[in-house]
MARLO-679821 format. One record per residue (C-alpha): residue number from 1; residue in one letter; x, y negated, z. Coordinates in pm, 1 decimal. Layout:
BEGIN
tordo->NUM | dofi->a | px->X | py->Y | pz->Z
...
This chain:
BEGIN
tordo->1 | dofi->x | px->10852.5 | py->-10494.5 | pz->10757.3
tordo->2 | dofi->x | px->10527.6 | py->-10523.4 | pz->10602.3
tordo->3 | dofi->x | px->10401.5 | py->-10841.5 | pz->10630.3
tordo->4 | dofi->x | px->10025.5 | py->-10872.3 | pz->10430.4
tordo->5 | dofi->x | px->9739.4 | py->-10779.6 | pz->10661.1
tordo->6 | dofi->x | px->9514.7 | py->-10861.9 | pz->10455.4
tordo->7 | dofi->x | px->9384.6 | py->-10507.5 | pz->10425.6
tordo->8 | dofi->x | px->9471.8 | py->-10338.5 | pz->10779.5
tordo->9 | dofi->x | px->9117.8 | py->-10483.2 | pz->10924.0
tordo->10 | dofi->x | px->8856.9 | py->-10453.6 | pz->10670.0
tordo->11 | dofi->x | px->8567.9 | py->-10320.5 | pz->10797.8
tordo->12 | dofi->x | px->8524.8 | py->-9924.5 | pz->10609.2
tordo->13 | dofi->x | px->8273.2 | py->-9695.9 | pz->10697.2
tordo->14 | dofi->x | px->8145.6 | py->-9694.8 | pz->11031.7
tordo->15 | dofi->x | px->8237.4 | py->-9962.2 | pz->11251.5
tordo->16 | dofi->x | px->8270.8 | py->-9958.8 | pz->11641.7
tordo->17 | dofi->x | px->8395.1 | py->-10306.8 | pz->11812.3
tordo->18 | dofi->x | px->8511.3 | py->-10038.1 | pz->12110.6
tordo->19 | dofi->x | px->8765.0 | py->-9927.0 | pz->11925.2
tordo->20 | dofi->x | px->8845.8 | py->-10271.2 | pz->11715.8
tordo->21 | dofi->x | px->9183.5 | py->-10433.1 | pz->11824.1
tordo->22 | dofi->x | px->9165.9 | py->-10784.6 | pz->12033.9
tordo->23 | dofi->x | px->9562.3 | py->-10793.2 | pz->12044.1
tordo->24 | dofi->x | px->9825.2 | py->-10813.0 | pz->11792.9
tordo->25 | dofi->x | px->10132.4 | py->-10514.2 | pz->11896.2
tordo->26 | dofi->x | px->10316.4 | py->-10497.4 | pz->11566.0
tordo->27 | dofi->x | px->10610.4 | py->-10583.5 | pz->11508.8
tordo->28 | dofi->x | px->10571.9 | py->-10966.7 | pz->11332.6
tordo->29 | dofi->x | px->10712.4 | py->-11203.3 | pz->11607.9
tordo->30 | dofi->x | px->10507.8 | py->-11530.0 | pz->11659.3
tordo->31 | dofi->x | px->10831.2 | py->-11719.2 | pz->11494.9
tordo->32 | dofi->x | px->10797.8 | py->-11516.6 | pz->11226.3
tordo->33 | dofi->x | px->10426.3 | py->-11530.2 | pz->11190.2
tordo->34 | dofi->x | px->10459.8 | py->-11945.9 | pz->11198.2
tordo->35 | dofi->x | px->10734.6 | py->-11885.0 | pz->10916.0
tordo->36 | dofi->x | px->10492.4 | py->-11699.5 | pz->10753.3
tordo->37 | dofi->x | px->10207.6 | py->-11920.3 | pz->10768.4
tordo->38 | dofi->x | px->10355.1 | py->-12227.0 | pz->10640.5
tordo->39 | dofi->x | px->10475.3 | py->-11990.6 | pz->10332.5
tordo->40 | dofi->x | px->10102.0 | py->-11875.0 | pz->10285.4
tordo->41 | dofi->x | px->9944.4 | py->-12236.4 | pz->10325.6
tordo->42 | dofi->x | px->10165.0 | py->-12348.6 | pz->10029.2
tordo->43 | dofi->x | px->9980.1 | py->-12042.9 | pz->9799.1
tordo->44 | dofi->x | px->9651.4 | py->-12083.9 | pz->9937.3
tordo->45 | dofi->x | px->9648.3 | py->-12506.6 | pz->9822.7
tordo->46 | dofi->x | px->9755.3 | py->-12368.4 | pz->9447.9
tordo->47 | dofi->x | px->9485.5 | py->-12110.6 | pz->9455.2
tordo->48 | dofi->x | px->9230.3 | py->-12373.7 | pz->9577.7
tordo->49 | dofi->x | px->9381.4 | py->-12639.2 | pz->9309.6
tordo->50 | dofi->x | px->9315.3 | py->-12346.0 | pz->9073.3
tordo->51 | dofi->x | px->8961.7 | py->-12276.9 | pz->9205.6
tordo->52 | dofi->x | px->8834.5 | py->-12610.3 | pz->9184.3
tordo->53 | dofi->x | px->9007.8 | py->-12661.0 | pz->8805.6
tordo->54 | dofi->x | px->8833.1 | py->-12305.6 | pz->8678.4
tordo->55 | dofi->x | px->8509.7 | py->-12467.3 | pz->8811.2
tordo->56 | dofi->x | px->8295.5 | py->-12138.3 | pz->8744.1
tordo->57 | dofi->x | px->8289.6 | py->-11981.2 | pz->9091.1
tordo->58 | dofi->x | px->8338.8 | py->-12093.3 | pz->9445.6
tordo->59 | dofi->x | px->8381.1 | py->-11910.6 | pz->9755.6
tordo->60 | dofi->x | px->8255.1 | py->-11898.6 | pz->10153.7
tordo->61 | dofi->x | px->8440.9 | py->-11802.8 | pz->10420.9
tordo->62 | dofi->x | px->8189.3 | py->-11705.2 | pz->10716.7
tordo->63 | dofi->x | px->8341.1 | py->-11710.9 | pz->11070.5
tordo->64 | dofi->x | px->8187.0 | py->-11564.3 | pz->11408.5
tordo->65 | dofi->x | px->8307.3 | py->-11546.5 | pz->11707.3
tordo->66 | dofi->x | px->8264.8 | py->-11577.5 | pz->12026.1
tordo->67 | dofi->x | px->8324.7 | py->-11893.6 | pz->12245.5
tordo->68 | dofi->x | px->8699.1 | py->-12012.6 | pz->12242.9
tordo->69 | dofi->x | px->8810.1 | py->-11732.4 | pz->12015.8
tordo->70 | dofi->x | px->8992.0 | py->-11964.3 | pz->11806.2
tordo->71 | dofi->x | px->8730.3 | py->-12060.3 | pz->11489.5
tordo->72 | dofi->x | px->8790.9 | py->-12457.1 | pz->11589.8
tordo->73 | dofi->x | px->9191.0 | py->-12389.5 | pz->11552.3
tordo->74 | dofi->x | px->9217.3 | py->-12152.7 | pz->11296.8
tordo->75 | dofi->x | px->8994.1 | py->-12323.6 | pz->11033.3
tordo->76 | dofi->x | px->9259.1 | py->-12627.3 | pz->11155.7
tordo->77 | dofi->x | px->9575.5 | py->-12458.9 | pz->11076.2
tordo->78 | dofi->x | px->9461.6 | py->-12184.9 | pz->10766.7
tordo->79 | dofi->x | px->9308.8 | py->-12531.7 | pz->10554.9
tordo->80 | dofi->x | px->9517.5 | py->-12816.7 | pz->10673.7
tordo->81 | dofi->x | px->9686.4 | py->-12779.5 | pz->10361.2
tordo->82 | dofi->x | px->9408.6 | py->-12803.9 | pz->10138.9
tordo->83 | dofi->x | px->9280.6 | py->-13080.5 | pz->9935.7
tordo->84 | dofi->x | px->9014.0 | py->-13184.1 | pz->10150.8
tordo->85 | dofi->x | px->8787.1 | py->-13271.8 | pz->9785.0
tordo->86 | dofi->x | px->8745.9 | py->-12919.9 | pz->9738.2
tordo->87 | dofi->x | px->8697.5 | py->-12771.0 | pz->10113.2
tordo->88 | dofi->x | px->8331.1 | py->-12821.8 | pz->10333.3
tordo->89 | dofi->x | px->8328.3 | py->-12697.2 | pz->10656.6
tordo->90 | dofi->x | px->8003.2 | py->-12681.9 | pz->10807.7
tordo->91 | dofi->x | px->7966.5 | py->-12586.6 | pz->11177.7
tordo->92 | dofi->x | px->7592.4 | py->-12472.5 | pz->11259.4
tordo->93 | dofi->x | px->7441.4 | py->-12561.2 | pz->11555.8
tordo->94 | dofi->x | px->7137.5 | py->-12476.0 | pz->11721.9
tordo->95 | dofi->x | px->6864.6 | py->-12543.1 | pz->11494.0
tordo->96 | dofi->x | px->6627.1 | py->-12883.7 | pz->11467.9
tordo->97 | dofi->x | px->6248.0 | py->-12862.9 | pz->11465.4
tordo->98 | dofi->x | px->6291.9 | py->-12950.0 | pz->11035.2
tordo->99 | dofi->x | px->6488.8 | py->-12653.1 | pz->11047.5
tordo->100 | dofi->x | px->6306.0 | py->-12423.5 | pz->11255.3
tordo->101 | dofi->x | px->6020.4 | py->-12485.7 | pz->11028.0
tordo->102 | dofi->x | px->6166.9 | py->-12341.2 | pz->10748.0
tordo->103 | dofi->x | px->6284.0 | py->-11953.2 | pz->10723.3
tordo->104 | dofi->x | px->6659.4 | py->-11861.1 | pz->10885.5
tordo->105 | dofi->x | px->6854.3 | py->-11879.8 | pz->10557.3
tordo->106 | dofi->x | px->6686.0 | py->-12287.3 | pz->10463.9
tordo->107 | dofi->x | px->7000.1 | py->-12459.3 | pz->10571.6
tordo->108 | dofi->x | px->7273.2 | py->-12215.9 | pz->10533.4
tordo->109 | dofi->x | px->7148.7 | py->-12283.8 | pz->10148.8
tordo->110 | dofi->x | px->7196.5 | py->-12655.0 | pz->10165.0
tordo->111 | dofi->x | px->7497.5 | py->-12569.8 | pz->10307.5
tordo->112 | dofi->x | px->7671.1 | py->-12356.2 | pz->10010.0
tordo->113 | dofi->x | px->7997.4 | py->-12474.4 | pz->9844.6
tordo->114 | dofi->x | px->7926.1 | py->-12582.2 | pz->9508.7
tordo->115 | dofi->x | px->8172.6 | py->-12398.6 | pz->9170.9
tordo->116 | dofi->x | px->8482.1 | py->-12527.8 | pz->9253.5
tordo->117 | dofi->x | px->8465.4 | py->-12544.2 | pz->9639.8
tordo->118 | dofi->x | px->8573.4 | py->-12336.5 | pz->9923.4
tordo->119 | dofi->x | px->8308.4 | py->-12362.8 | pz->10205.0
tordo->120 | dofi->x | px->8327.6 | py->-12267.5 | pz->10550.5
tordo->121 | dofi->x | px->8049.6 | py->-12159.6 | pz->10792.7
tordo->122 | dofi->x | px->8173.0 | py->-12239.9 | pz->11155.2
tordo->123 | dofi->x | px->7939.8 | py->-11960.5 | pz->11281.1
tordo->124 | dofi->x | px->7657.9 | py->-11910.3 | pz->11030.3
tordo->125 | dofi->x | px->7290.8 | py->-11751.8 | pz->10931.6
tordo->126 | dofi->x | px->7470.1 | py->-11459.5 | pz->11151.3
tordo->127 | dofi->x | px->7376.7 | py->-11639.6 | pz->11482.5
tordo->128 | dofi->x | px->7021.0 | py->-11503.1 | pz->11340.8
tordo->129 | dofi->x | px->7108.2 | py->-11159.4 | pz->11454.1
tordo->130 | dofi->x | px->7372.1 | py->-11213.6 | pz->11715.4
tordo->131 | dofi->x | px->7243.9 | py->-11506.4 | pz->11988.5
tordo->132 | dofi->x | px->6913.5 | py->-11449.0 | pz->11888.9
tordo->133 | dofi->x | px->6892.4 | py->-11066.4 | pz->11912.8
tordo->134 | dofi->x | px->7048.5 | py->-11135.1 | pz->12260.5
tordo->135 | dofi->x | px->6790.1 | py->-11431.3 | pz->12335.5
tordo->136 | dofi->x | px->6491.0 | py->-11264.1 | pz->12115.7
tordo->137 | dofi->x | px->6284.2 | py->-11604.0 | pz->12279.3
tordo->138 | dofi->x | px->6495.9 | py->-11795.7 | pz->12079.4
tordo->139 | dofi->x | px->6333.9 | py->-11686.3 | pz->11778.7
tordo->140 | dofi->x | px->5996.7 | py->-11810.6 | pz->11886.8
tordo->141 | dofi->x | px->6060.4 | py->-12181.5 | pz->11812.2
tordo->142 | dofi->x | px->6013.9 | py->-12032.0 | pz->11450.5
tordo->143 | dofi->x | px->5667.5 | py->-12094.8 | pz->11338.9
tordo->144 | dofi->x | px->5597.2 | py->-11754.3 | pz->11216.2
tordo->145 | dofi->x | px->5590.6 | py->-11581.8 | pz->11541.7
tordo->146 | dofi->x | px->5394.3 | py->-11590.0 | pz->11850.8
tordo->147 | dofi->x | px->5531.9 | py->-11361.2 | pz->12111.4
tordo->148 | dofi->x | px->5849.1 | py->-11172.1 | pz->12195.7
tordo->149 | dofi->x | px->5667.8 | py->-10857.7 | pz->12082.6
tordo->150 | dofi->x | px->5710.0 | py->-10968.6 | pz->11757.6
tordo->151 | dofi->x | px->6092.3 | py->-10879.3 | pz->11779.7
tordo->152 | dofi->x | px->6060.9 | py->-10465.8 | pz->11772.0
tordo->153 | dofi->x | px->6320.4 | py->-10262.3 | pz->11504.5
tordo->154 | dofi->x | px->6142.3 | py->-10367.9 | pz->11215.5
tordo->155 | dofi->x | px->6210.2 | py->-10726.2 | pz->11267.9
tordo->156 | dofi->x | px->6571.0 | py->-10680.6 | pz->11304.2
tordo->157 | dofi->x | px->6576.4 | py->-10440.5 | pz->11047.0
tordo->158 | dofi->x | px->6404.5 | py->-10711.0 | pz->10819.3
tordo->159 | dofi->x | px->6639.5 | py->-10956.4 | pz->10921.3
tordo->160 | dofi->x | px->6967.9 | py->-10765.3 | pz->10818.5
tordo->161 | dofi->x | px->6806.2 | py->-10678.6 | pz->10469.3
tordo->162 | dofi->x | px->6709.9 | py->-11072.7 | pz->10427.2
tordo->163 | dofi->x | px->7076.9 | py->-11120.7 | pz->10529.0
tordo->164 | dofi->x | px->7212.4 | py->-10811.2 | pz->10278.5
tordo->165 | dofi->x | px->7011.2 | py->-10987.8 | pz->9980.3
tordo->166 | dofi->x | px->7109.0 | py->-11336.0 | pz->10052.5
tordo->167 | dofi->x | px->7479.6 | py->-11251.7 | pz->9984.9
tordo->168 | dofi->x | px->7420.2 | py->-10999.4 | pz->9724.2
tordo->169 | dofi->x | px->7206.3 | py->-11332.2 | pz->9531.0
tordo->170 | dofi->x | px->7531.8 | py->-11544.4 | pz->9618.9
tordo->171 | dofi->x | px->7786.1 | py->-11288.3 | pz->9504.9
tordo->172 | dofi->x | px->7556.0 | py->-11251.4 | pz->9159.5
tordo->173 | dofi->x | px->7571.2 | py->-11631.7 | pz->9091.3
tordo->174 | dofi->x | px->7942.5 | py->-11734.8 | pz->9111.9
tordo->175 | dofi->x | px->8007.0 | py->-11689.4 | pz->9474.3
tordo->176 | dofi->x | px->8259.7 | py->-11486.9 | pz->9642.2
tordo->177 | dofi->x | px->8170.6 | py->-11430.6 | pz->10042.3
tordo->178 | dofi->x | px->8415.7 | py->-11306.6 | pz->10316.6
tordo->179 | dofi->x | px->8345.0 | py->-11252.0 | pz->10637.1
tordo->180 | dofi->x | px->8569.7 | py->-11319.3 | pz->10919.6
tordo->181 | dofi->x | px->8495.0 | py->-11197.0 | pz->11310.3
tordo->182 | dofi->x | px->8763.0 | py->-11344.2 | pz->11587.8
tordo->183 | dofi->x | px->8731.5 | py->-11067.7 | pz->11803.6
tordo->184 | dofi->x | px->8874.0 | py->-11159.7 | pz->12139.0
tordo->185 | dofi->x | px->8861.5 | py->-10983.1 | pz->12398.7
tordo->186 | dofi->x | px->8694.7 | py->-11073.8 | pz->12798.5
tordo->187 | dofi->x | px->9001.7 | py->-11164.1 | pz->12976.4
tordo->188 | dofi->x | px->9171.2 | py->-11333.7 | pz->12682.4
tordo->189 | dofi->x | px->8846.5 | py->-11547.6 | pz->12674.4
tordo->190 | dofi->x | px->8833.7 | py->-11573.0 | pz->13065.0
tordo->191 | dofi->x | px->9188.4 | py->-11722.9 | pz->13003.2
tordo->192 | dofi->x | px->9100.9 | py->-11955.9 | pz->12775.2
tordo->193 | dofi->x | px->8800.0 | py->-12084.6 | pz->12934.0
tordo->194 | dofi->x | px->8984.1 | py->-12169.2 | pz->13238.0
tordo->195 | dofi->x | px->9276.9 | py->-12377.4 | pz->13028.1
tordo->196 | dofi->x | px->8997.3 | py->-12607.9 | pz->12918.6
tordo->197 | dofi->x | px->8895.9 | py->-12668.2 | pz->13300.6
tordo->198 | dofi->x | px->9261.7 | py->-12676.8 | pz->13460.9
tordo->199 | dofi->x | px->9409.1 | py->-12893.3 | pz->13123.1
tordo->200 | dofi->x | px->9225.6 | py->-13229.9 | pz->13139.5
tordo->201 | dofi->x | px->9306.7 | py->-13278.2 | pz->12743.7
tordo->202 | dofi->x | px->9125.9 | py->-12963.4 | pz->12682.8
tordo->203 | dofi->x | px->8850.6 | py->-13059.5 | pz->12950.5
tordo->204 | dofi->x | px->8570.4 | py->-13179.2 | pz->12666.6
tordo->205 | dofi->x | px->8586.0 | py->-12839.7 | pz->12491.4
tordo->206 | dofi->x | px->8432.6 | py->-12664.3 | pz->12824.8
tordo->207 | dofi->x | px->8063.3 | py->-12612.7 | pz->12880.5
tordo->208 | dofi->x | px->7888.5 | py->-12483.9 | pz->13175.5
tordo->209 | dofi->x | px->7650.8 | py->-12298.2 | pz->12923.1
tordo->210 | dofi->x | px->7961.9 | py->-12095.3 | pz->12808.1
tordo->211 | dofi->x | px->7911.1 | py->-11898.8 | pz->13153.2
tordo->212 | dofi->x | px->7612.4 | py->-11757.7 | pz->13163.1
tordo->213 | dofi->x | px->7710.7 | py->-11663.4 | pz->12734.3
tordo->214 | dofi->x | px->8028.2 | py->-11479.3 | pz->12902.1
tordo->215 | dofi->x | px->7788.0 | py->-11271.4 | pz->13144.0
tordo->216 | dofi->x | px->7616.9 | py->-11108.1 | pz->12834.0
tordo->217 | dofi->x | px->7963.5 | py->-11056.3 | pz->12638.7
tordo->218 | dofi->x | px->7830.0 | py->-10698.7 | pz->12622.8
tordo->219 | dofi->x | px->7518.7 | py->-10738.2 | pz->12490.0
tordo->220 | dofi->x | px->7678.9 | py->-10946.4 | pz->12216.4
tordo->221 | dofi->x | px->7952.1 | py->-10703.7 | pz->12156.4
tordo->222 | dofi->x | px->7627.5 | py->-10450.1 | pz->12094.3
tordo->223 | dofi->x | px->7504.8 | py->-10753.1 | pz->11858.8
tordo->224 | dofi->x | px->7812.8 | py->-10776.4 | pz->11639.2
tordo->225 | dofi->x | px->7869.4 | py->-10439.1 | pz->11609.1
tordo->226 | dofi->x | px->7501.2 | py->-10377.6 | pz->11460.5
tordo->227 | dofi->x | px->7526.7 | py->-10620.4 | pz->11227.4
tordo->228 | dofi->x | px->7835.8 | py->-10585.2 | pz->11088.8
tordo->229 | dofi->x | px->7740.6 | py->-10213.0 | pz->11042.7
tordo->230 | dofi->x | px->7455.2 | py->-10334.2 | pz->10847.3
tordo->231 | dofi->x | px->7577.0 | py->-10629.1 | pz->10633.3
tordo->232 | dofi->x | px->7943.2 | py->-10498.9 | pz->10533.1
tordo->233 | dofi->x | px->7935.2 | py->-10429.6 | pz->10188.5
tordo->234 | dofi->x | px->8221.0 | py->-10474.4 | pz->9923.1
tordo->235 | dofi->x | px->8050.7 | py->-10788.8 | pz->9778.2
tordo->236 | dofi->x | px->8016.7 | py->-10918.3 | pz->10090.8
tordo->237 | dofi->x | px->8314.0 | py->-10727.1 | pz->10318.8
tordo->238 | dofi->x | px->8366.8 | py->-10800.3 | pz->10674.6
tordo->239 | dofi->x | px->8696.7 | py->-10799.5 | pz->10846.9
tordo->240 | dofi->x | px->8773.2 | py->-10769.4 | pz->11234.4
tordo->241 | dofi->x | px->9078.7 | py->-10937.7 | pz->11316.4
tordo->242 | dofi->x | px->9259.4 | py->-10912.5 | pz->11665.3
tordo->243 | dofi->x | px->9244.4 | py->-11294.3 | pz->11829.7
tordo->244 | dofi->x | px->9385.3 | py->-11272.4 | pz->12158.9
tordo->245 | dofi->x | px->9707.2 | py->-11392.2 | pz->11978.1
tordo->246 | dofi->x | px->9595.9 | py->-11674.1 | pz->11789.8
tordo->247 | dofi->x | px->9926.9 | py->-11740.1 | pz->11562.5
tordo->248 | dofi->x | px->9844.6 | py->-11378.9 | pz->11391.9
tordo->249 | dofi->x | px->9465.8 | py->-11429.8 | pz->11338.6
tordo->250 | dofi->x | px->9558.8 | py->-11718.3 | pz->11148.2
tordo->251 | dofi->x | px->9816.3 | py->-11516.1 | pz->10940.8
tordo->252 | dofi->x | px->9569.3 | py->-11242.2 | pz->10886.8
tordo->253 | dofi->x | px->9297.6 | py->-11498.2 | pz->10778.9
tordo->254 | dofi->x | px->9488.7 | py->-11713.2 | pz->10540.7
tordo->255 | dofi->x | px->9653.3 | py->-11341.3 | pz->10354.2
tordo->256 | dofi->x | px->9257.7 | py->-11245.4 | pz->10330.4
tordo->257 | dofi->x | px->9165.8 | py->-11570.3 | pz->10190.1
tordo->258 | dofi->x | px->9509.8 | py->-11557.4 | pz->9956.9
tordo->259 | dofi->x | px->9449.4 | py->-11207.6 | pz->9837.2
tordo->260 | dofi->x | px->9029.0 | py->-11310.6 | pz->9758.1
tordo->261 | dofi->x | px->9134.6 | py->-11549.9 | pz->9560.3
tordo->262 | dofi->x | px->9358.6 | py->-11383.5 | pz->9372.8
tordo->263 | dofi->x | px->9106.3 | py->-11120.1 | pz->9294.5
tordo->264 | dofi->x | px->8817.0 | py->-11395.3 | pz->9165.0
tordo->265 | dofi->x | px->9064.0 | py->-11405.1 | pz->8841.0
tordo->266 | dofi->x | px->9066.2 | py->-11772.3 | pz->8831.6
tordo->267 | dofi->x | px->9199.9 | py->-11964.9 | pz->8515.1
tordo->268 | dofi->x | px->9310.7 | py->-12302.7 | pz->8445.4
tordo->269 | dofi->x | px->9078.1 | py->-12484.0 | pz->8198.3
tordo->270 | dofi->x | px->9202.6 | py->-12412.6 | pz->7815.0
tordo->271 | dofi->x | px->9205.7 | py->-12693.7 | pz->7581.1
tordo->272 | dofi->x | px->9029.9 | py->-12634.8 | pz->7227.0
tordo->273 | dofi->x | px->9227.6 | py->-12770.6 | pz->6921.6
tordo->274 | dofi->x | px->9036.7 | py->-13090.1 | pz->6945.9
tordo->275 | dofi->x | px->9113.7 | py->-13175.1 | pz->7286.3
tordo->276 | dofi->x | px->9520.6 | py->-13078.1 | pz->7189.1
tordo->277 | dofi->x | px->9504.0 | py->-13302.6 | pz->6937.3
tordo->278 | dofi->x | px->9422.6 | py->-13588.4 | pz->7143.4
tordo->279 | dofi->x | px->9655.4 | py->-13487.2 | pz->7387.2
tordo->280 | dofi->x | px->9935.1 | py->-13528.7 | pz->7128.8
tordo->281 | dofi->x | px->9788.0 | py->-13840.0 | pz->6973.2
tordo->282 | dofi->x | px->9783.3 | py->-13976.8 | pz->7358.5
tordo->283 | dofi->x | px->10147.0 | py->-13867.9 | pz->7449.3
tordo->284 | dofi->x | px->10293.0 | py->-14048.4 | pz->7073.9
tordo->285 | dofi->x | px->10073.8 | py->-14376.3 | pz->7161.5
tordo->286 | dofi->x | px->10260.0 | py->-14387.2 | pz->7560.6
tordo->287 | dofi->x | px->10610.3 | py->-14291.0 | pz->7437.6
tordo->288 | dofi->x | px->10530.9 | py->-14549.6 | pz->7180.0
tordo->289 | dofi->x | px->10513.8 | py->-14790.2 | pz->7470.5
């Protein structure tokens, strides 16, 4: 049984979220796949010890999805492992008024892992061209513009290419980006939404604003499927991993974040003949002890 996924939903070529998976039917039983998981947690906290010893390059993991797809959960189990020194997660909210007055990208910037680090983006400068292109209004707390008018083609055309070059500049200076999308589908969410009202544990996660969201889950289907179309690109790739079955997303994710790694060629720091010197001299003077 094949059990690395890591490739089976990269985004290639033309994408269409109609004919994108929302459920796991292979043969990996969730037993298995928790098996699994625990296996792949052990190799992604070497990787990251590795990453944050090489110290030259760094990487972000960007996930979107749509509400109670699993990002809170996932980013829970995938880096519970880690050494929390050299993991950042940063969940993005809706903008402030300092924000606002800067361009879209200002604080995803202040938000980028340093060499070393893994960062996270819980949701991300994404939410640019998804909730906004669904709620264009949303844009006009922006300084720049003044009506809704403002928001034809070339706008959103603008906006993808100011998204293409952002990652292009990141993947140029030391960091790797992948791109994650929970795609869950209606009912599965419908599901899920109701488990936070009927389980009072889970009650705090619901929000009545979630609602009218889940009205317009086609227009944001519409939303994510133009811009992963535009911004998939093998610097930056995006993959579209089934969610209605949570266990396996979080396999999936954790074998792409594995297998990225792996690729960044990372290397343990290599002493000069100096350095080995002392290191000897060191190791005599505590056996001396």
């Amino acid at each position: 049984m094949d059990t690395n996924f890591s490739d089976d939903f990269l985004v290639k070529g033309k994408f269409s979220i109609k004919k994108a998976a929302t459920e796991y039917n292979g043969k990996l039983t969730k037993e298995e796949g928790g098996q699994l998981l625990i296996q792949e947690k052990e190799k992604l906290r070497e990787l990251q010890e590795k990453l944050y010893a090489d110290g030259s390059q760094s990487l972000l993991v960007i996930l979107q999805a749509m509400d109670a797809a699993g990002k809170d959960s996932l980013i829970e189990h995938v880096f519970g492992g880690v050494n929390p020194q050299g993991c950042n997660v940063t969940s993005f909210k809706t903008p402030s008024s300092k924000e606002y007055a800067h361009d879209f990208l200002w604080r995803h910037y202040l938000a980028l892992p340093q060499k070393g680090m893994i960062g996270i983006f819980n949701r991300s400068h994404y939410e640019s061209v998804l909730v906004c292109k669904v709620h264009p209004e949303y844009n006009l707390s922006e300084t720049t513009w003044s009506s809704v008018k403002d928001f034809d083609d070339t706008f959103w055309k603008n906006r993808y290419e100011s998204i293409r070059n952002f990652e292009k500049h990141l993947a140029q200076n030391g960091t790797t980006v992948v791109k994650i999308f929970l795609n869950v589908s209606k009912n599965e969410q419908k599901k899920r939404l109701l488990d936070r009202i009927n389980e009072q544990e889970k009650n705090w996660k619901f929000s009545a604003a979630d609602l009218p969201e889940r009205a317009l889950f086609p227009q944001y289907m519409e939303a994510y499927e133009a811009a992963i179309n535009e911004t998939s690109k093998d610097h930056a790739p995006w993959y579209v991993l089934p969610a209605d079955n949570k266990w396996f997303a979080r396999v999936a994710a954790i074998q792409i974040i594995i297998d990225t790694l792996e690729r960044m060629n990372l290397k343990y720091p290599q002493l000069n003949e100096r350095d080995k010197a002392e290191l000897t001299e060191a190791k005599k003077t505590l056996e001396s002890e």
